[in-house]
C-alpha positions in Angstrom: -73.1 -25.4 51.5 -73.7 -23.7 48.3 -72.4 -24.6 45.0 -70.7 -21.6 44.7 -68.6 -22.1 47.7 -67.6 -25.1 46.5 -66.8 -24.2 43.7 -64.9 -21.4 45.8 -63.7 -23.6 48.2 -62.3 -25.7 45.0 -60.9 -23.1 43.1 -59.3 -21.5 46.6 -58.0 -25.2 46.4 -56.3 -25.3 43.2 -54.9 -21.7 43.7 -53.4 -23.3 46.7 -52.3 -26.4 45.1 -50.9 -24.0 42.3 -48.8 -21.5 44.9 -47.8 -24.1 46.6 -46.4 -26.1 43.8 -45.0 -22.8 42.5 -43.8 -22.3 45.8 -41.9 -25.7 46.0 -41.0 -25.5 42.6 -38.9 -21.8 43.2 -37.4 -23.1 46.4 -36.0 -26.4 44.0 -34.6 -23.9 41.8 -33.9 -21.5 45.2 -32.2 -24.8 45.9 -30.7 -25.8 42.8 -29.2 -21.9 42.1 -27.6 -22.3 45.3 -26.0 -25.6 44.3 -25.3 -24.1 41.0 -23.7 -21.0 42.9 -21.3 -23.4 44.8 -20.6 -25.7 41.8 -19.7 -21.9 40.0 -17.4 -21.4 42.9 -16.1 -24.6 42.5 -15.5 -24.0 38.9 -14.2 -20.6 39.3 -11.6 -21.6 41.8 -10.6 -25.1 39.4 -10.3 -22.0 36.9 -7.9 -20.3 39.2 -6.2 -23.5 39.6 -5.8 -23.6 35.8 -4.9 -20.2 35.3 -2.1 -21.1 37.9 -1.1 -24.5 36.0 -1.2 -22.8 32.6 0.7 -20.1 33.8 3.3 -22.5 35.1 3.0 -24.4 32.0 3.6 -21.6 30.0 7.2 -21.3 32.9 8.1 -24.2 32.0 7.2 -24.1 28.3 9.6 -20.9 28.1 11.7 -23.0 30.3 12.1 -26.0 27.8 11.7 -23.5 24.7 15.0 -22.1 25.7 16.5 -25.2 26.7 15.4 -26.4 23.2 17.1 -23.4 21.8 20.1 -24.6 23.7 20.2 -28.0 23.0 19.5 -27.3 19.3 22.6 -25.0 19.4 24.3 -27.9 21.6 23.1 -30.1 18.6 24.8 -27.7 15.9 27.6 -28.3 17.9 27.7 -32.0 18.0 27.1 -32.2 14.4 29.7 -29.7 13.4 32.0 -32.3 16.0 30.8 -35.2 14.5 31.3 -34.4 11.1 35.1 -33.2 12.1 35.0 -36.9 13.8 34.4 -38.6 10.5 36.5 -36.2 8.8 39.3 -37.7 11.7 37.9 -41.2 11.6 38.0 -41.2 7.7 42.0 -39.4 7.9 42.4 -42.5 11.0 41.1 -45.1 8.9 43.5 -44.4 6.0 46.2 -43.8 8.6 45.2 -47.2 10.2 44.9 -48.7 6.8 48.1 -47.5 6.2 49.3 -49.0 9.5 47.7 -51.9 8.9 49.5 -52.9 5.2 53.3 -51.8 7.3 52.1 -53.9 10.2 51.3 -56.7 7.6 54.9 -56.3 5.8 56.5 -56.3 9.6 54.6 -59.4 10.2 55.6 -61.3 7.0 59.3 -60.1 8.0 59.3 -61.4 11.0 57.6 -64.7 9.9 60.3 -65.2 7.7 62.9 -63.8 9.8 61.4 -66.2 12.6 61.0 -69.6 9.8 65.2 -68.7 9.4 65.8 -68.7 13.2 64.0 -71.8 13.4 65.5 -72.8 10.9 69.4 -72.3 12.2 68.2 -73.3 15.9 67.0 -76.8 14.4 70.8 -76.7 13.0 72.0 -75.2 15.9 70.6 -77.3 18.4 71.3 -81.0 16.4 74.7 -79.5 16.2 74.7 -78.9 19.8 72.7 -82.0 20.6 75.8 -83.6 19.1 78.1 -81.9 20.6 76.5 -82.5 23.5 76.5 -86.2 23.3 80.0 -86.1 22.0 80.5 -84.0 24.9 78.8 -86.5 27.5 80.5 -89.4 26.2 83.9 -87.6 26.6 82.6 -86.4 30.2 81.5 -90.0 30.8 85.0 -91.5 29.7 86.8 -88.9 32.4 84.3 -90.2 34.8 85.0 -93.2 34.6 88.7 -92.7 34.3 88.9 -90.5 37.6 86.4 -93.2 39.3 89.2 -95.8 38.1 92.0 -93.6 39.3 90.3 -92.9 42.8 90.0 -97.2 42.6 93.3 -97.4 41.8 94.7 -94.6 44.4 92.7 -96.4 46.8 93.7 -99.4 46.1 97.3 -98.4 46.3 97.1 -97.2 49.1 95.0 -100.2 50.7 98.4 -101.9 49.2 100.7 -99.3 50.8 99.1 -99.9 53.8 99.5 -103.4 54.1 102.7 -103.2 52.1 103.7 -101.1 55.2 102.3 -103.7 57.9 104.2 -106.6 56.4 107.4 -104.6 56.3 106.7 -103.8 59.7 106.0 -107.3 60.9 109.4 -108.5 58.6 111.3 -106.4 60.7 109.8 -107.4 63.9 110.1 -111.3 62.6 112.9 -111.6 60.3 113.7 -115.0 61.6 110.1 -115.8 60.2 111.0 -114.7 56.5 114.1 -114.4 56.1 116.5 -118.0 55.4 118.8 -117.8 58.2 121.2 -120.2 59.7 122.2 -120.7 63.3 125.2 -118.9 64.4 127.4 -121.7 64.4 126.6 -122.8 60.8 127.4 -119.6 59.9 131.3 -120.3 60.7 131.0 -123.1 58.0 129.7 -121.6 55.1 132.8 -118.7 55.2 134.9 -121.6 55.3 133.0 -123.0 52.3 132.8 -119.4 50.6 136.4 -119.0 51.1 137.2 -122.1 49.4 135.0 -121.9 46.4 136.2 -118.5 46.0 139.8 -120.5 45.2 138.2 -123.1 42.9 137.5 -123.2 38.8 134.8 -125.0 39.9 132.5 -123.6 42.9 129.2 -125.0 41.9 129.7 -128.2 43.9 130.4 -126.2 47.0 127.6 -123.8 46.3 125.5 -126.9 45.6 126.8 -128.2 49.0 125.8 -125.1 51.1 122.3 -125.2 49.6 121.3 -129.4 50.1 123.4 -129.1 53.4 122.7 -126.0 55.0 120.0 -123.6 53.3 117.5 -126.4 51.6 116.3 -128.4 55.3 115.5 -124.2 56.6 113.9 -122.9 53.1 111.6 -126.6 52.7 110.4 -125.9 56.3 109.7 -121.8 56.0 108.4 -121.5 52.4 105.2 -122.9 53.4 104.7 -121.3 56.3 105.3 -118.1 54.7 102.9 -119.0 52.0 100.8 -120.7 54.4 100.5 -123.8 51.7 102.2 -125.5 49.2 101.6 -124.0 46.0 100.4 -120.5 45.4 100.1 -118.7 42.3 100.8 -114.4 42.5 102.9 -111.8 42.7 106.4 -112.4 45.6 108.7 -109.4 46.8 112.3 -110.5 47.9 113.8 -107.8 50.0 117.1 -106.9 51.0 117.0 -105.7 55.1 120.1 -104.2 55.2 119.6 -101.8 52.6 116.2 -101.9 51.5 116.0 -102.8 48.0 113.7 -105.3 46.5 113.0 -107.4 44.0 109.6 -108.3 42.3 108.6 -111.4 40.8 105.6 -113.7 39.4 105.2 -117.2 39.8 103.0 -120.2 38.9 104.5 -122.2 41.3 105.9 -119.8 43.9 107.5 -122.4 46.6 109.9 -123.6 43.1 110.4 -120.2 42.2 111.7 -119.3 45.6 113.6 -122.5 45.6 115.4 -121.6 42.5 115.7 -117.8 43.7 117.9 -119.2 46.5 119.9 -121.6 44.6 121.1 -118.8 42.7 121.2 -116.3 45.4 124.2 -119.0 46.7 125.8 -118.7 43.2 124.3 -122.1 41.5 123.3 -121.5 38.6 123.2 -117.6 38.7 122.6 -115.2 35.5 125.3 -112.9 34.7 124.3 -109.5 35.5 121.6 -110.3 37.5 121.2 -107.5 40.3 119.3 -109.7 42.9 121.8 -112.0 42.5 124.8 -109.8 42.6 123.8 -108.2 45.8 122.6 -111.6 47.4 126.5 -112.5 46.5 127.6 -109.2 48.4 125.6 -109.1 51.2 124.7 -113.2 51.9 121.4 -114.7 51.8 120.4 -114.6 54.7 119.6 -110.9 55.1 116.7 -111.5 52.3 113.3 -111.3 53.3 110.6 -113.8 51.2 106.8 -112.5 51.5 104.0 -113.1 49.4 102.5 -109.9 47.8 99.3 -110.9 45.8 97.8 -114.3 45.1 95.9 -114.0 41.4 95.3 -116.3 38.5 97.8 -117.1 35.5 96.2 -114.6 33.4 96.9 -111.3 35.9 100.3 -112.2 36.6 102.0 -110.0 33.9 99.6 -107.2 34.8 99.9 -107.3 38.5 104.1 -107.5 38.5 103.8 -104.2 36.4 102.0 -102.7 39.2 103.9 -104.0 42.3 106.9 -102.9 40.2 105.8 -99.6 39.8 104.6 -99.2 43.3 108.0 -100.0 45.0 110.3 -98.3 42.0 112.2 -101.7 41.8 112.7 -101.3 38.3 114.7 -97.8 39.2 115.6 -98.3 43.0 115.4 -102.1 43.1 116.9 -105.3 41.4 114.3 -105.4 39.0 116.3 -104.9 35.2 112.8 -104.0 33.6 109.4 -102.2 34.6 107.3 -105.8 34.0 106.3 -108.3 31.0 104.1 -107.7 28.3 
């Protein structure tokens, strides 16, 4: 082979080299016009997306322009109301001021109105607390009183009671209390009446009927109606035909009795004496003895006030008085 065709053959080569560099060389920018084709696509059609979001920007930028127009007239109207609302809150703020100084006056009148209330309730009330306790001790006093009446009722009537047993039980067992003789004793002291009653001087037959007759019966009965021999207390006589009584204290009732019926025969008897008188008229022997109320010395004057008042023997008895002391 020739020079010449190698030379040939070498240039034919770098032609070929050349072309086909060229050739790759168009089809990368074949290749890179079509990518920039597509990515000019793809930016026409962002551009068409931002036509579309500026054109809806621009909606909503007239949207909020107007609604900025609105609110700024909304705004001219809350100022104009807010200044009319200081205007009121400055005219309220006087008027509260105003309210404030006549609610302050109210409040020092009522504080000293209130200081002189207290004031006269303090009064008031230590005048009431002492009315009260004046009150209470008055109340208490009628208490007690009432609880001593309703003591006393019911003790008068615990006394009525057995004041109303031992009548009964007289009248079933007058031989028991009363100072009687047998029948055929009785024959002898008319006889002896009769002739005393014809005498200046009785006593000696009085005295006669009494050691002869009455004392022998009385010694015996006297302590069985006392059930023993001395007793201190309060004695009833009573007459059973009619009912009247007589009430009597005694230290030493069984003397007292004693004496009683010496004098109830006329020995010794007081003028004006009712017991006495009517034992004259109606004989002793219809007079009933009974113990009422044994008590001490001291209670005797005090207890023969009440046994008087409870049987009226002052008024519809032989009693000439309503009691000592």
């Amino acid at each position: 082979m020739s020079f010449l065709s190698i030379l040939i053959i070498l240039c034919l080569a770098v032609v070929i080299f050349y072309l086909g560099s060229k050739y790759k060389k168009q089809q990368e920018q074949i290749a890179e016009i079509g990518a920039y084709s597509s990515e000019v696509e793809r930016l026409q059609e962002e551009k068409k997306q931002l036509e579309l979001q500026k054109n809806d920007l621009q909606a909503k930028k007239d949207t909020l322009e107007k609604e900025f127009q609105k609110t700024a007239q909304e705004k001219e109207k809350y100022v104009h109301s807010i200044f009319e609302l200081k205007e009121d809150n400055a005219r309220q703020e006087t008027q509260q001021q105003m309210l404030f100084t006549q609610i302050s006056r109210e409040e020092q009148r009522l504080e000293s109105a209130r200081a002189m209330a207290d004031a006269e309730y303090q009064a008031r009330k230590m005048d009431l607390d002492a009315q009260y306790e004046k009150d209470s001790a008055k109340i208490e006093e009628k208490i007690n009183n009432l609880k001593a009446e309703l003591d006393s009722w019911k003790e008068t009537r615990r006394v009525a009671i057995e004041a109303a047993q031992r009548e009964k039980n007289i009248q079933e067992n007058k031989d028991f209390y009363c100072i009687q003789l047998p029948i055929e004793q009785q024959g002898d002291i008319n006889i002896l009446r009769n002739i005393a009653a014809k005498i200046s001087k009785p006593r000696a037959i009085y005295m006669v009927i009494w050691t002869a007759y009455y004392s022998p019966i009385a010694k015996k009965k006297i302590p069985k109606i006392l059930g023993k021999e001395t007793t201190c207390g309060i004695y009833k006589i009573t007459n059973q035909e009619t009912g009247e009584c007589y009430i009597g204290q005694a230290i030493d009732m069984k003397r007292r009795w004693t004496d009683h019926m010496k004098a109830m025969l006329g020995i010794d008897a007081p003028a004006g004496n009712k017991l006495y008188a009517a034992a004259k008229e109606y004989g002793l022997d219809v007079f009933s003895f009974e113990l009422l109320e044994e008590c001490t010395q001291k209670e005797l004057n005090e207890k023969e006030k009440y046994y008087i008042s409870l049987y009226s023997s002052d008024t519809l008895g032989y009693n000439g008085n309503k009691g000592v002391g």
